[in-house]
C-alpha positions, 0 to 999 in steps of 0.5 A: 838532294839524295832520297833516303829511302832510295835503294843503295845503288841509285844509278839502278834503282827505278821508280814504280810507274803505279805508286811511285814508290822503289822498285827493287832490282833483279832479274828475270830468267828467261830460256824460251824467249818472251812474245810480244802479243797485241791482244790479250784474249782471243787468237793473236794475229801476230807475236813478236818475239822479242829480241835478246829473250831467248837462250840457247843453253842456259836462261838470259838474266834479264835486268829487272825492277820489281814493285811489291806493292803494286806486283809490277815488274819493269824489264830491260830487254836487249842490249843494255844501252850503257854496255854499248857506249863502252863497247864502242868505247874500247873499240875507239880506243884500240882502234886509236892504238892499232893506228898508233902502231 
């Protein structure tokens, strides 16, 4: 059974960890790339930077879901999982073509 308050697209729409509610999707742009810090305050003994944030010559669009209510924003970083099985996917199948020939 389908929500009807659910956004359109419901394969990309996510649920706010808060309230629960909708989040919207978007994106965020990133050019400098994001850290990860461990601490909040005082010196950081270590930032990670976080793979696939940083660009080179334009700002990275990441995919990005954002609550109004509760202002959370949920990112996904680094390869979109989906995008790597169809990768893999046209890789099998021109691999089963080139051995075909």
């Amino acid at each position: 059974m389908s929500d009807p308050h659910a956004p359109a697209d419901e394969e990309e729409a996510l649920r706010c960890p808060s309230c629960d509610g909708w989040q919207q999707a978007g994106f965020v742009a990133v050019s400098e790339g994001l850290l990860w810090l461990r601490n909040a305050e005082g010196p950081s003994d270590f930032a990670e930077a976080i793979p696939g944030t940083s660009a080179i010559l334009k700002a990275n669009r990441l995919p990005a879901w954002r609550c109004q209510r509760c202002e959370l924003v949920t990112m996904r970083v680094g390869r979109d999982p989906r995008r790597r099985r169809a990768t893999r996917k046209k890789t099998r199948l021109l691999e089963t073509a080139f051995h075909e020939i």
